[in-house]
ZAMARGU-4260 file (C-alpha; in steps of 0.2 Angstrom, whole numbers, plus 5000, padded with zeros to 4 digits):
<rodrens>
0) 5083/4925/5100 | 5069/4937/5092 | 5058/4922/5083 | 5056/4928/5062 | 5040/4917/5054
5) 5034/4914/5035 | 5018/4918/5030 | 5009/4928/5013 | 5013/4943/5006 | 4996/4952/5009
10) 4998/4971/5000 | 4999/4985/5012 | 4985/4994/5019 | 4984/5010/5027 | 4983/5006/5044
15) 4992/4991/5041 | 5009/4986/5039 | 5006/4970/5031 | 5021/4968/5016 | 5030/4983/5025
20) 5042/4971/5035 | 5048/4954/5033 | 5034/4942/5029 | 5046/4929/5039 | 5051/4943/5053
25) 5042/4946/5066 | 5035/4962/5055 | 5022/4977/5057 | 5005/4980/5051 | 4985/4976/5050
30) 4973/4974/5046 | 4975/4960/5044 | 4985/4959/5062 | 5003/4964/5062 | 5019/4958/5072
35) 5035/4966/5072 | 5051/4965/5064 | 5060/4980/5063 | 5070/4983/5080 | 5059/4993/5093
40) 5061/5013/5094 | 5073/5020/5109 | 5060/5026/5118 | 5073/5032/5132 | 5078/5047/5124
45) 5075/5064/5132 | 5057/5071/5127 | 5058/5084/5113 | 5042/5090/5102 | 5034/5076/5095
50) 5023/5088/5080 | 5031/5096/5066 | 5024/5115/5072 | 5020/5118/5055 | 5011/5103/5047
55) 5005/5094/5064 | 5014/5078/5059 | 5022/5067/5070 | 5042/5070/5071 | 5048/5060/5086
60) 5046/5044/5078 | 5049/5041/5059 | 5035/5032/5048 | 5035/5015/5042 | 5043/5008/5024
65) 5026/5008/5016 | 5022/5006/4999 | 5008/5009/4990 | 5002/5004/4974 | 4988/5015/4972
70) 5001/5030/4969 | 5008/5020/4954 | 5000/5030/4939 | 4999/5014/4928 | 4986/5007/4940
75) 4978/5023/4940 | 4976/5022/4920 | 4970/5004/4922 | 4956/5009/4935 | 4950/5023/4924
80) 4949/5012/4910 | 4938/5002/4919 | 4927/5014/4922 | 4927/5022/4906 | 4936/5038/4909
85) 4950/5045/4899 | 4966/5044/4908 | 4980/5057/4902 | 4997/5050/4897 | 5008/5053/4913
90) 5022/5062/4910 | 5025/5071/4927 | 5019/5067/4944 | 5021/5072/4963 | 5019/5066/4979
95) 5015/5076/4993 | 5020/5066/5010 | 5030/5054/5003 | 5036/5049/5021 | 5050/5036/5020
100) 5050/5040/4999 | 5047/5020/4995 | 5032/5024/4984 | 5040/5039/4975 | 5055/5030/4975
105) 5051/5014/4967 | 5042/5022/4953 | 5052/5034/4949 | 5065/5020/4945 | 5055/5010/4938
110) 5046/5020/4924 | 5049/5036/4913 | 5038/5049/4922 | 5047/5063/4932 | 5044/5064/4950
115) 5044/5076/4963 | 5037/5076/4980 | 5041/5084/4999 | 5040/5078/5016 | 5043/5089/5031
120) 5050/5076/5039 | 5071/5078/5038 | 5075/5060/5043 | 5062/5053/5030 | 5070/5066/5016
125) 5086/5059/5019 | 5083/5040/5018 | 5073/5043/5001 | 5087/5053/4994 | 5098/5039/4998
130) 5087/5028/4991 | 5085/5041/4976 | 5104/5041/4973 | 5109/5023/4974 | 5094/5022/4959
135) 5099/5034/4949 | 5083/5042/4945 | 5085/5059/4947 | 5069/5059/4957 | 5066/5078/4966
140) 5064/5076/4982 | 5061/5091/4993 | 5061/5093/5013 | 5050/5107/5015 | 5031/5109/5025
145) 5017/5108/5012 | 5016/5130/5016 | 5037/5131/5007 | 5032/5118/4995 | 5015/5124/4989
150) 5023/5143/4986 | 5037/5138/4974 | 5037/5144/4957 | 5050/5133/4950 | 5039/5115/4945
155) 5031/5107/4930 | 5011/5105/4931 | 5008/5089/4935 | 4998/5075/4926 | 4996/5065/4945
160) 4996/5071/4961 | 4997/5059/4978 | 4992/5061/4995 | 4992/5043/5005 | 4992/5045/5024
165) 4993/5063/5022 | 4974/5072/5021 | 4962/5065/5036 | 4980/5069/5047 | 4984/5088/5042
170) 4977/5104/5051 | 4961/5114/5040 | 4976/5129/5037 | 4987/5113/5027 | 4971/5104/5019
175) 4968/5121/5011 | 4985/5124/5004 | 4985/5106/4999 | 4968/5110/4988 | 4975/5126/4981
180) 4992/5116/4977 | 4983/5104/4965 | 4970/5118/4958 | 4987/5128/4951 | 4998/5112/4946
185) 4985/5097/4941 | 4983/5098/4922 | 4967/5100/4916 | 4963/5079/4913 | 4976/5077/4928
190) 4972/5064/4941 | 4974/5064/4958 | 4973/5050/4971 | 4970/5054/4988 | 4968/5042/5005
195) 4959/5046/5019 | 4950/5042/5035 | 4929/5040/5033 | 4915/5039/5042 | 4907/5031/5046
200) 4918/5018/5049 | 4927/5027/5062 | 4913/5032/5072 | 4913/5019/5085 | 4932/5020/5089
205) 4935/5041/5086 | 4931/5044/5106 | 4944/5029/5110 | 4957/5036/5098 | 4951/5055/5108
210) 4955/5045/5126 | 4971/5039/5121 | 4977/5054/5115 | 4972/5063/5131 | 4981/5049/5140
215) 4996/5050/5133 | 4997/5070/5133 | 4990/5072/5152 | 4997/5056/5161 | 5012/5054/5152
220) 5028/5053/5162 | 5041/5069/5159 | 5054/5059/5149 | 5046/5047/5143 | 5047/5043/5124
225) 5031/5040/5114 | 5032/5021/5110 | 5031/5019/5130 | 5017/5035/5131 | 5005/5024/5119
230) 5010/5008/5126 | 5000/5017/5143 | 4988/5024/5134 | 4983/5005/5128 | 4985/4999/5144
235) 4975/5011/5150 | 4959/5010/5140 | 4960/4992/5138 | 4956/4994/5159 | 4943/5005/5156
240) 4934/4994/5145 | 4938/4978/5158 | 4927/4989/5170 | 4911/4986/5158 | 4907/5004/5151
245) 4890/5004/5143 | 4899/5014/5128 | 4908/4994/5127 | 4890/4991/5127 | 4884/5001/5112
250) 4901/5000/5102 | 4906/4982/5105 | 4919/4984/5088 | 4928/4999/5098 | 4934/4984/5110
255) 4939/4973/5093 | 4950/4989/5084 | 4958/4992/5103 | 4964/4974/5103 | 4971/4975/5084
260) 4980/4992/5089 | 4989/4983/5103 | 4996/4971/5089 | 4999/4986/5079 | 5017/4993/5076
265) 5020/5007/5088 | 5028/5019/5074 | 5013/5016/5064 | 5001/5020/5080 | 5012/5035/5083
270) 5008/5043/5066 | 4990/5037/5064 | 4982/5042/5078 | 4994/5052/5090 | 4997/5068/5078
275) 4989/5084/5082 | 4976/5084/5068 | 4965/5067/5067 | 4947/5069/5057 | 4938/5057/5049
280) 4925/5064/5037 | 4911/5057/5026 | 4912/5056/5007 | 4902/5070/5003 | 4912/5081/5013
285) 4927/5077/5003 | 4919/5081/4987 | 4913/5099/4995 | 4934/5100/5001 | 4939/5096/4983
290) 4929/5107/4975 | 4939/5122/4974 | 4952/5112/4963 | 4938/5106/4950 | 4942/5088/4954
295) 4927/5076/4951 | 4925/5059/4958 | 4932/5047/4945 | 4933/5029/4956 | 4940/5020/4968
300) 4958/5017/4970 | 4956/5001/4977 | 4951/4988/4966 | 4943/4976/4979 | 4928/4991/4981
305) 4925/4988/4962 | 4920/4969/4965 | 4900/4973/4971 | 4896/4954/4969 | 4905/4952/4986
310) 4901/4969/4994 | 4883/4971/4993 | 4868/4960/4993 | 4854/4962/4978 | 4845/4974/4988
315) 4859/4986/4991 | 4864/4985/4975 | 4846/4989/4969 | 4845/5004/4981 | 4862/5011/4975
320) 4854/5012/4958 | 4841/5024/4961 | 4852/5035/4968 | 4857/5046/4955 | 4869/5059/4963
325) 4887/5051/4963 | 4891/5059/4980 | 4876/5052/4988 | 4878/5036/4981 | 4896/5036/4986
330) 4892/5040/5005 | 4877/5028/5005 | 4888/5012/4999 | 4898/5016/5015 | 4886/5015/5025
335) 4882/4999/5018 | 4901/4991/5019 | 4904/5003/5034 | 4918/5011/5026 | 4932/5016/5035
340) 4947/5020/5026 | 4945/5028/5009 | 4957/5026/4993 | 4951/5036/4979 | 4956/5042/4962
345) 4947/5062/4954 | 4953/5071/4939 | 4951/5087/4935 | 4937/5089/4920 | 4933/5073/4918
350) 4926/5065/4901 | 4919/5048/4899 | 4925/5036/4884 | 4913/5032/4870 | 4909/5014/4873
355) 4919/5006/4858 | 4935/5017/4862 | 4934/5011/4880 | 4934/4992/4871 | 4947/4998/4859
360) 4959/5003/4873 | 4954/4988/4884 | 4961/4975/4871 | 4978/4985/4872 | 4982/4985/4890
365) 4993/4975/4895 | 4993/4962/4911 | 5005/4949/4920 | 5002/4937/4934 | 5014/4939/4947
370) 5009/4924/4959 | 5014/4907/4956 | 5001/4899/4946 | 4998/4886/4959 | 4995/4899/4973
375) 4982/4907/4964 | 4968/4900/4975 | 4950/4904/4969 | 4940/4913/4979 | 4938/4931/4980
380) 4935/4941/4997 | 4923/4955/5002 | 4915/4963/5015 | 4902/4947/5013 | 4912/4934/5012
385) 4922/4923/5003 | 4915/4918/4983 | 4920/4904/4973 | 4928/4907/4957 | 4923/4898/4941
390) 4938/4885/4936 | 4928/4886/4917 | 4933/4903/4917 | 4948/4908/4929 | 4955/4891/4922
395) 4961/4893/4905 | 4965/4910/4908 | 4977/4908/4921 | 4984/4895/4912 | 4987/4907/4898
400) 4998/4918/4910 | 5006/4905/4922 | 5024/4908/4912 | 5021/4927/4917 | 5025/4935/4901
405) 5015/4951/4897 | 5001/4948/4887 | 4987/4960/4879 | 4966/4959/4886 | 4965/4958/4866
410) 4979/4941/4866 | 4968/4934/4880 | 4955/4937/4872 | 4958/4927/4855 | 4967/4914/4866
415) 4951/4910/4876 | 4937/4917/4874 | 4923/4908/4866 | 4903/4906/4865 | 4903/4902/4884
420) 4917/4911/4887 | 4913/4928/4885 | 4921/4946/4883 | 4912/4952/4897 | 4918/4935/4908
425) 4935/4936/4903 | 4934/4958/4911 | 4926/4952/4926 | 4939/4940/4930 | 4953/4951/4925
430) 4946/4965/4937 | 4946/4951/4952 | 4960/4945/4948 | 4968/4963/4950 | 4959/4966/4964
435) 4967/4950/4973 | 4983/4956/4967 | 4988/4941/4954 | 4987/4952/4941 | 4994/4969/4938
440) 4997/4983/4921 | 5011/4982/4913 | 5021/4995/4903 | 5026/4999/4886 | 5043/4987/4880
445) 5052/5002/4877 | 5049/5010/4895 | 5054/4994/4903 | 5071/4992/4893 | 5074/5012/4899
450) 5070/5009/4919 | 5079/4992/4919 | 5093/5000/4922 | 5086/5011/4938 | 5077/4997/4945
455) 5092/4985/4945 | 5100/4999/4954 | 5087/5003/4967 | 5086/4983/4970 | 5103/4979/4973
460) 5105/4995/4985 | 5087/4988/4994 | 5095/4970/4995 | 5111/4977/5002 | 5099/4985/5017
465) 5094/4967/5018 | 5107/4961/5025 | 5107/4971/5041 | 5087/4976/5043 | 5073/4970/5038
470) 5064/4989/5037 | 5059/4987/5019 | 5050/4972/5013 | 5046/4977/4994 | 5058/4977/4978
475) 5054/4986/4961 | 5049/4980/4944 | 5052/4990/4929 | 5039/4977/4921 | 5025/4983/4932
480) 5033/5001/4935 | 5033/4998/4954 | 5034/4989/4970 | 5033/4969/4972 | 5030/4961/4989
485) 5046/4953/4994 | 5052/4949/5011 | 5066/4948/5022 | 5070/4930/5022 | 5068/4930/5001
490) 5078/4947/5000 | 5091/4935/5009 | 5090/4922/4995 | 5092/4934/4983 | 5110/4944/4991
495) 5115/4926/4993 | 5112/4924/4974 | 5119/4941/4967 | 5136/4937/4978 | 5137/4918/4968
500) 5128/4908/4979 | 5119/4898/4965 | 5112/4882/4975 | 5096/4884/4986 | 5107/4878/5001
505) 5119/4890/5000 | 5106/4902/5001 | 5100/4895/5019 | 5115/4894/5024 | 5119/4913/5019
510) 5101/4921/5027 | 5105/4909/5044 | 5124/4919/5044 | 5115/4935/5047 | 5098/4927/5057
515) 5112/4922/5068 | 5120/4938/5067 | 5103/4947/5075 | 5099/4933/5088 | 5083/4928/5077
520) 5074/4913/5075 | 5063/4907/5062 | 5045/4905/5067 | 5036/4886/5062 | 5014/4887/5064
525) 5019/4900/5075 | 5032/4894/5087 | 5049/4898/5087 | 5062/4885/5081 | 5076/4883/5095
530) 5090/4873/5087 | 5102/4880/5073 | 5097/4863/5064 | 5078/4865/5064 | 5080/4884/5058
535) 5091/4876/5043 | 5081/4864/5039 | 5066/4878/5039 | 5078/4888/5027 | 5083/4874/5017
540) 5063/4871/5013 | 5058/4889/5010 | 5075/4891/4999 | 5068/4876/4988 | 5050/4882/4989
545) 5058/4900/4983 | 5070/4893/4967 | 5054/4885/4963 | 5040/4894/4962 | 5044/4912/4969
550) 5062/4917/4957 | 5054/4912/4943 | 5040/4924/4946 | 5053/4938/4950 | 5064/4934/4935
555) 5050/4936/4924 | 5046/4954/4934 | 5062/4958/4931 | 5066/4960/4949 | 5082/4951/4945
</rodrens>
């Protein structure tokens, strides 16, 4: 039997699949390192083209599940706030590369703006149209290259615009028509989020990544599929740096991401680094690309880069401040952390909030926990280390949230704020605790009565999936107004307890029927359980650990 193990629910990352498969599976992504879950592609079909002609984009193997919560426009508002930008009500939005359409998909269901997006990729459109469907949420999903897409007359302009794995892997020809898209539809005050490969993070590995390319074009068997092609290609260049090259030498972290990849899911490695266009760039050249659409640098889109206390030492910090051109100073602080993937938010005119409105709106966003309270640990991570969190401070205000009800920064604040406890404190720990993903915004009553619907739509088609792959390890919440972490074991419980299963062993005993089913086993500290008994007994304490701390949490959500 293929062996399935528990572990967290890290978010995902690009170039990771962490959260994409089952947490209990053997599942996909890094970093942090992957394993896989999802059955291995049929790498013995006949050779075809493996680029989209048009858009450069892998076609021989389809993407992974991925969502991402930087494309959810409430957690756009909520970054923007934080930095004291205006953010403009989001009434319409679009995705462009929405690959397998989780991301569009979940928050189209789960909240009242109107989505659109395209992929160029025929089997992704049709799996998010399903998904689209079963939801009810009428969002528009096209199946046209970014050159179709872009020369259509016939859309709304747009309040957001997303592009996650799409920019640092498109030809110049597409990244133009890209900028020109979101020049004519952004709204002025619109925002965009866009992901992309930086330097110079990728500097050490952008020759390996060039070697196994080559590999895999030159020495590549007629026939073969591209799963086995970069299976060589690893092979291969883990050889080459066995023979001792002085580049080894020079770039001794080329070795480390060479290792990782080989842990890596194969479709992910396929669409990362084996499409015809792959280019890093710095910062500043981003800004100089984004020009033409009037798009300013508003911050990051992911809020661990806000956290500088466990980034950069006092010096850094120190030197960042004297720097005052926001494009230098952005480049420079990756140098510092060695940035290597970028996840950034611009808008297009950009106006700063006078300090008492910022507080004003503050106090009225809204936030939930959705970790169990007692697996909130406190320490926060960052490029320089690990910190301790304050228990006088994180404390009473987890405490506060532990039922997981909505609550205000203005309710917190009255609830636990006081002469030690400050304002400024109680921001701080909010913004980490976002960061660490225990918190996250919440929408407006009346918008999360209207997607309820959708989302317990989306959720049961998603848990009907469940039950014979373990592709897609994230539900919806129309309380958050997008995707929660949940895996395939725990997307097992839950099938079990839509079909009237209501006792924790009867969920076991349902998720074992269909682990049985696919010759899996359940992983223990990393070694497969053999016997039917020790896998139920493994089931039987995960189902209890579930109905106790992790339903709750999703009731609360409204997952179910």
């Amino acid at each position: 039997m293929a062996p399935c193990r528990h572990a967290a629910r890290p978010w995902p990352d690009k170039g990771s699949a962490a959260g994409e498969q089952s947490a209990h599976c053997r599942g996909a992504r890094a970093p942090p390192s992957p394993d896989h879950a999802s059955p291995s592609p049929d790498t013995s079909r006949p050779a075809r083209a493996i680029h989209d002609e048009t858009t450069g984009t892998m076609i021989e193997i389809d993407y992974t599940h991925g969502y991402y919560q930087e494309l959810n426009p409430l957690r756009a508002r909520l970054a923007l706030l934080f930095a004291g930008l205006h953010c403009p009500i989001m009434d319409t939005a679009c995705e462009l590369g929405f690959g397998q359409g989780m991301s569009i998909n979940l928050h189209a269901a789960a909240s009242p703006v109107a989505w659109h997006g395209t992929d160029a990729n025929p089997a992704h459109v049709a799996f998010a149209r399903e998904i689209a469907r079963a939801a009810g949420s009428e969002a528009r999903l096209a199946a046209e290259p970014f050159a179709e897409y872009a020369a259509r007359r016939d859309m709304p302009e747009f309040d957001f615009i997303g592009l996650h794995g799409v920019w640092s892997w498109v030809s110049a020809e597409n990244k133009a028509l890209l900028v020109d898209f979101i020049r004519r539809q952004l709204k002025p005050g619109g925002v965009v989020y866009v992901s992309y490969n930086t330097l110079p993070g990728w500097a050490a590995f952008a020759p390996m990544r060039h070697l196994l390319v080559t590999h895999a074009a030159t020495l590549g068997a007629a026939g073969q599929g591209i799963v086995e092609r970069i299976d060589q290609a690893l092979e291969f260049t883990e050889a080459l740096l066995a023979a001792k090259p002085l580049f080894a030498d020079h770039h001794p972290t080329a070795g480390q991401k060479l290792a990782q990849c080989k842990r890596q899911d194969r479709a992910y490695l396929a669409h990362e680094f084996f499409t015809r266009d792959w280019q890093p760039m710095h910062f500043a050249e981003m800004a100089a690309s984004l020009a033409p659409a009037l798009l300013d640098f508003a911050c990051s889109a992911h809020f661990p880069d806000h956290l500088d206390m466990v980034n950069l030492n006092q010096e850094q910090r120190a030197f960042l401040a004297e720097i005052p051109d926001p494009v230098l100073r952005e480049g420079v602080r990756d140098f510092f952390v060695n940035q290597w993937f970028r996840r950034d938010y611009w808008v297009k005119g950009m106006r700063r909030l006078p300090p008492v409105r910022q507080a004003e709106l503050l106090t009225e966003a809204r936030l939930v926990l959705q970790t169990p309270r007692a697996e909130v640990g406190l320490q926060v991570r960052g490029v320089l280390g690990t910190a301790e969190m304050d228990g006088r401070i994180y404390g009473p205000l987890l405490d506060q949230l532990a039922d997981h009800r909505p609550r205000s920064l203005g309710q917190l604040e009255r609830s636990v704020c006081t002469p030690e406890l400050t304002r400024a404190h109680l921001h701080e720990a909010v913004r980490i605790l976002v960061a660490a993903g225990h918190l996250a915004p919440v929408q407006e009553e009346a918008a999360v009565k209207r997607a309820r619907k959708h989302t317990d739509r989306c959720n049961a088609h998603l848990l009907h999936q469940a039950g014979c792959s373990d592709a897609v390890a994230i539900l919806v919440s129309p309380v958050t107004g997008g995707g929660v972490p949940v895996d395939r074991v725990e997307q097992l419980f839950l099938l079990a307890l839509t079909q009237g299963r209501r006792q924790p062993a009867e969920w076991a005993a349902r998720a074992w029927e269909t682990l049985v089913a696919e010759g899996r086993q359940l992983l223990r500290e990393g070694v497969a359980l053999a016997t039917a008994a020790d896998n139920l007994d493994e089931l039987h304490a995960l189902a209890d650990r579930f109905a106790a701390r992790r339903l709750p949490v999703l009731q609360a959500l409204q997952v179910v």
